[in-house]
Backbone as a chain_set.jsonl record, in Angstrom:
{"seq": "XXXXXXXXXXXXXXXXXXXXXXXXXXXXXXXXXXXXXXXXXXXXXXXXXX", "coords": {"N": [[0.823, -1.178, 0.0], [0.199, 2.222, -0.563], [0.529, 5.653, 0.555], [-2.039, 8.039, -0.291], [-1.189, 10.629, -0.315], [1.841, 10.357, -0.834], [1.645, 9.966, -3.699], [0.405, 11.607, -5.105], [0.951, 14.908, -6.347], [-0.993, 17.075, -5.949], [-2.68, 16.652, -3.837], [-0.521, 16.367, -1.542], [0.012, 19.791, -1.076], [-2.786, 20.615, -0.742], [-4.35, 22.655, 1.339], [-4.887, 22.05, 4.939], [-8.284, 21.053, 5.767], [-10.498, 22.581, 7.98], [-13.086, 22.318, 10.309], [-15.587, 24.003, 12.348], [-17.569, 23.783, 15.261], [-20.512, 26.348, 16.388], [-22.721, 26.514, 19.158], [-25.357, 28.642, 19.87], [-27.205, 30.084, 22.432], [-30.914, 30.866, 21.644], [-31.564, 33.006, 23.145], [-29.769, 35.137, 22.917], [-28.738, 35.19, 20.55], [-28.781, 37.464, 17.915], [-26.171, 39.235, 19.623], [-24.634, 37.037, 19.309], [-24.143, 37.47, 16.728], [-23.262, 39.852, 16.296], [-20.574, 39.772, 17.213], [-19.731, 38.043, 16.012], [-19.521, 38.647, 13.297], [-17.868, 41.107, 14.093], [-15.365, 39.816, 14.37], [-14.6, 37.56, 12.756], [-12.504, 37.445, 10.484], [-10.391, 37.594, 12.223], [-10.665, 34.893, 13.151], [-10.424, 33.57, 11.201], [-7.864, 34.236, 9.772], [-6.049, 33.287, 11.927], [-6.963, 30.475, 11.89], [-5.794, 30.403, 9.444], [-3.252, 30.208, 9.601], [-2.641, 28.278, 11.061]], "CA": [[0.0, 0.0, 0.0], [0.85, 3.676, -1.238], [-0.406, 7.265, 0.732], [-2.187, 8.969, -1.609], [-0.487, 11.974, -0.3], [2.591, 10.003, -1.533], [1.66, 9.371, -4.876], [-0.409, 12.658, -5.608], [1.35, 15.588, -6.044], [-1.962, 17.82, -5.109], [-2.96, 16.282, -2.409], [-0.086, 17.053, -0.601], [0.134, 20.557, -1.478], [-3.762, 21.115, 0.026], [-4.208, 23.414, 2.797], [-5.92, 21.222, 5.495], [-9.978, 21.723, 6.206], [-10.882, 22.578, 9.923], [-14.526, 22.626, 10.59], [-16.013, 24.119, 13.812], [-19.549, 24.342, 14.927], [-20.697, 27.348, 17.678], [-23.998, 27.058, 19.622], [-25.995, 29.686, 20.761], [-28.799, 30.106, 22.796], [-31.889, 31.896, 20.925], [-32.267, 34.714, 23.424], [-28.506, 36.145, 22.297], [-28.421, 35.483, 18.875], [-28.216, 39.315, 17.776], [-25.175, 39.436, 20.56], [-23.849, 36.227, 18.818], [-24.089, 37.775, 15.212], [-22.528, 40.788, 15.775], [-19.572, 39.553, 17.771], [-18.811, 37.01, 14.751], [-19.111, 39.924, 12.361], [-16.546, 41.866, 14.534], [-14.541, 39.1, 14.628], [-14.198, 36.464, 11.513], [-11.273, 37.848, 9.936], [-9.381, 37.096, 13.164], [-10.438, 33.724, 13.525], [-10.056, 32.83, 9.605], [-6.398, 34.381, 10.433], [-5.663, 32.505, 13.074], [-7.033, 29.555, 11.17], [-4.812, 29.802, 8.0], [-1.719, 30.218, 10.215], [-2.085, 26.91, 12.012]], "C": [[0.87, 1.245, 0.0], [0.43, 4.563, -0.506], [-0.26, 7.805, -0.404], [-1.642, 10.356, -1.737], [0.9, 11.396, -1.207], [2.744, 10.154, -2.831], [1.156, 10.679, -5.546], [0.299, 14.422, -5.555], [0.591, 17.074, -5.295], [-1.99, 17.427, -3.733], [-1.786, 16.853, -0.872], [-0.044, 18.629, -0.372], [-1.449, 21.266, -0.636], [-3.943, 21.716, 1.413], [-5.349, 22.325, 3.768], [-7.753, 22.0, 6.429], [-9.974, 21.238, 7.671], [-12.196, 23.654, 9.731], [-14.714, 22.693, 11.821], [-17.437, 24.584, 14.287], [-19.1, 25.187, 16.68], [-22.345, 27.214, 17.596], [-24.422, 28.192, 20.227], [-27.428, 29.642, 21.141], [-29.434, 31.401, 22.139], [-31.673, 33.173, 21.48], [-30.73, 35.659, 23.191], [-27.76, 35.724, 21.043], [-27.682, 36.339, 18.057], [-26.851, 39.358, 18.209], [-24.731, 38.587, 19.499], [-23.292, 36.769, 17.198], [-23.077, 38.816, 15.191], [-20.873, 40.95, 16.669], [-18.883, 38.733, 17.078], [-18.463, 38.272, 13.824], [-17.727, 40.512, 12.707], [-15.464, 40.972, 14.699], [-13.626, 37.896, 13.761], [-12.817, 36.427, 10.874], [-10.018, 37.513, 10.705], [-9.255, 35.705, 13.381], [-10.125, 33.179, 12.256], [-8.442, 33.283, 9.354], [-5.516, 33.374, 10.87], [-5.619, 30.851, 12.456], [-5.676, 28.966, 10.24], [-3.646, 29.898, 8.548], [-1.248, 28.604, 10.558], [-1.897, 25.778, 11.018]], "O": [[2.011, 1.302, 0.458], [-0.754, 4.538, -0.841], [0.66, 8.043, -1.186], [-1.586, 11.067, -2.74], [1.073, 11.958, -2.289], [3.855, 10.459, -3.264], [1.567, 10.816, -6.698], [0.009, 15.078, -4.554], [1.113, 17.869, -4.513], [-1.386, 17.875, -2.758], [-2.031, 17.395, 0.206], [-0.071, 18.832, 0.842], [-1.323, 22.304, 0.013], [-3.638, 21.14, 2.458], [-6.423, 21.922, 3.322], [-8.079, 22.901, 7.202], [-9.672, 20.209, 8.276], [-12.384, 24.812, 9.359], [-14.269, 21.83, 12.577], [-18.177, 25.459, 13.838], [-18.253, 25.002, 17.554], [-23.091, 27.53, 16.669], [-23.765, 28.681, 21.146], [-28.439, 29.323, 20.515], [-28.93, 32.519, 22.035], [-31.583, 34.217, 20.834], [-30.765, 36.881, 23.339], [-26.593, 35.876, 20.679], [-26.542, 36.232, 17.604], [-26.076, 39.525, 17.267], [-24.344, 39.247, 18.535], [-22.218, 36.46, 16.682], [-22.172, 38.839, 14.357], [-20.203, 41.981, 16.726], [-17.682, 38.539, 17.265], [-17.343, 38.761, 13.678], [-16.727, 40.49, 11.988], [-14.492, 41.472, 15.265], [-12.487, 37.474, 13.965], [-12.139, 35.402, 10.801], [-8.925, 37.234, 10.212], [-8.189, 35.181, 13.706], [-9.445, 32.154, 12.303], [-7.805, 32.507, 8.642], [-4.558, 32.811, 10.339], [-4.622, 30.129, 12.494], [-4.977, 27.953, 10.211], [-2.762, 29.583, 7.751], [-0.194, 27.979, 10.436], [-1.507, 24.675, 11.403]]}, "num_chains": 1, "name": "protein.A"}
C-alpha cells in the first residue's frame, strides 16, 4: 500500500480543512451575530496560520 499523499502531487500541497460548529442560545443570537461579524477575519487568520 501507497499514501495517496505520496503518490499525488496535489494532495499534498492542500491546505488542510478545519470545521467548527458554535452554539448559541436563541435569546442572544443578535449578541452572537454581531460579535462574529466583529470578529471572523481574526479567527479565519488565526485559522490559515495553524
Amino acid at each position: 500500500m501507497v499514501s495517496s499523499i505520496q503518490v499525488s502531487q496535489i494532495l499534498g500541497k492542500l491546505p488542510k480543512a478545519v470545521f467548527d460548529y458554535v452554539f448559541v442560545a436563541p435569546e442572544i443570537l443578535d449578541e452572537a451575530r454581531t460579535w462574529l461579524n466583529a470578529n471572523l477575519r481574526t479567527i479565519l487568520d488565526a485559522t490559515e496560520a495553524s
